[in-house]
C-alpha positions in Angstrom: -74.1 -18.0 207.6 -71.7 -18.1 210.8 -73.2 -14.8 211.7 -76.0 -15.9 211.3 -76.3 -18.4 213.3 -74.7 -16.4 216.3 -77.0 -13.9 216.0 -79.7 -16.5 216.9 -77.9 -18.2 219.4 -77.6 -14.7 221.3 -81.1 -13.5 220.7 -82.2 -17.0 222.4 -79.7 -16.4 224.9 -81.2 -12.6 225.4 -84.6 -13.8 226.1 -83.4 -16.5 228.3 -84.5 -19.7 226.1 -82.5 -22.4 224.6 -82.8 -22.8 221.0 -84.3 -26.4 220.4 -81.7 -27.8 218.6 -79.7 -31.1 218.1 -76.5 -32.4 220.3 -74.3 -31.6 217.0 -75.8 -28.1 217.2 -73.2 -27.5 220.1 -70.7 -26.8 217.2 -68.8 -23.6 216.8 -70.8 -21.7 214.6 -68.7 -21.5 211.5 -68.5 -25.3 211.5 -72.4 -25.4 211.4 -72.2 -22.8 208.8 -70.0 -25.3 206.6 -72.6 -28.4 207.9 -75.0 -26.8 206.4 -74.0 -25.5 203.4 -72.5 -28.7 202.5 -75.9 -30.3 203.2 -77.5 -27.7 200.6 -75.0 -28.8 197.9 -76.0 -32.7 198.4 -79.5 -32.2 198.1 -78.9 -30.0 195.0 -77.1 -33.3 193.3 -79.4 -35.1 194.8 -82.4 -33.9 192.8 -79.9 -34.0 189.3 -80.2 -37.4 187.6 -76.7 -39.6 189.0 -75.7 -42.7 187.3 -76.1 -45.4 189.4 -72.8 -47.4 190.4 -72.2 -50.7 189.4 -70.0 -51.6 192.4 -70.8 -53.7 195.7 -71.7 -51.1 198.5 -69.6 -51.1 201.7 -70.9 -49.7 204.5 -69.5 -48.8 208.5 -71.8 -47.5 211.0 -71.4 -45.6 213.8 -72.4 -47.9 217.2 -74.9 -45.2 218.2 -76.9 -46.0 214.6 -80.8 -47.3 215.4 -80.9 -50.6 214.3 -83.5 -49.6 212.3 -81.9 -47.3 210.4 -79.8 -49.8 209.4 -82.6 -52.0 208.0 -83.9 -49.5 206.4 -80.7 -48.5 204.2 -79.7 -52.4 203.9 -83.5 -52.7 202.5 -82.9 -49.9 200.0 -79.7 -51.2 198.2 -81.0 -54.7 198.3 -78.0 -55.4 201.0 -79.6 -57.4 204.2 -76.2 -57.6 205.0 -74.9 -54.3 205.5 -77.7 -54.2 208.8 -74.9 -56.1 210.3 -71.9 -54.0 208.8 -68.9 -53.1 211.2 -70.5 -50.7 214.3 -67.9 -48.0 215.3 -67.2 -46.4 218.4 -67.3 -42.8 216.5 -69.3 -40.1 216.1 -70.8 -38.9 212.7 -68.4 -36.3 211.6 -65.6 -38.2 213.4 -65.6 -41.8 211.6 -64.2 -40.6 208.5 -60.6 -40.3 210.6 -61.4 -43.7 212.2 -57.8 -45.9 211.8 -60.2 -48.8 212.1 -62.3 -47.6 209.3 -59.2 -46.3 207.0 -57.1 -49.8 207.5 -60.6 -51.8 206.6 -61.0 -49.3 203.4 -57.4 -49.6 202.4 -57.9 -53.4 202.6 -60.4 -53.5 200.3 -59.1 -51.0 197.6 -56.5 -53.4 197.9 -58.7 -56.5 197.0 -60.1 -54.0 194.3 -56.9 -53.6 192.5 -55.9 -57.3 192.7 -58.8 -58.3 190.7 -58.3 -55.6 188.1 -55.0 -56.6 187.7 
C-alpha cells in the first residue's frame, strides 16, 4: 500500500501537479498505508451486527471540530451534552496521547470502579 501510494505521489510530481489531497495526506507514506488500512477494517465491523453498549458515552474533541459536527454526533446518541464536551488543543491522530485527555480518562475509570465496588 506504501508503494503505492509513492508511486502516485511521484507520477503527480512527474507531471508537475499536486495530488488533491487532505492536510493529513502530508504523512509519510507507510503511515497513510496503515491510516488506511485501519479505516478498511472499521467499516468491515461496521457493516457486522455490534451489540450496542449499555454505558454513558464520553466524548473529547479536538478544538478544530465544526461545531456542527458536534451536534450532529450529540444528536445521534441522544447526548445534547457532549456538543459541549472538553475541546482539545490536539490534532486527530494526536489526542489519544493527550495527558489532559489520559488524566480525565483515568478519572473516570476511577469513578467506574468505585461504583462497582
Amino acid at each position: 500500500m506504501a508503494a503505492l501510494i509513492a508511486q502516485a505521489r511521484a507520477k503527480a510530481q512527474a507531471r508537475g501537479e499536486a495530488l488533491e489531497m487532505p492536510a493529513h495526506a502530508n504523512l509519510p507514506d507507510d503511515e497513510l498505508a496503515r491510516i488506511f488500512l485501519v479505516s478498511q477494517q472499521l467499516k468491515a465491523i461496521e457493516t457486522e451486527a455490534l451489540v450496542p453498549l449499555r454505558c454513558r458515552a464520553e466524548c473529547w474533541w479536538i478544538a478544530r471540530r465544526p461545531a456542527a459536527d458536534r451536534a450532529a454526533l450529540a444528536l445521534q446518541l441522544g447526548r445534547p451534552d457532549l456538543a459541549s464536551a472538553a475541546a482539545l488543543d490536539e490534532d486527530h491522530h494526536a489526542i489519544l496521547r493527550s495527558p489532559v485527555l489520559l488524566t480525565q480518562l483515568a478519572e473516570r475509570l476511577g469513578e467506574a470502579e468505585a461504583l462497582a465496588a
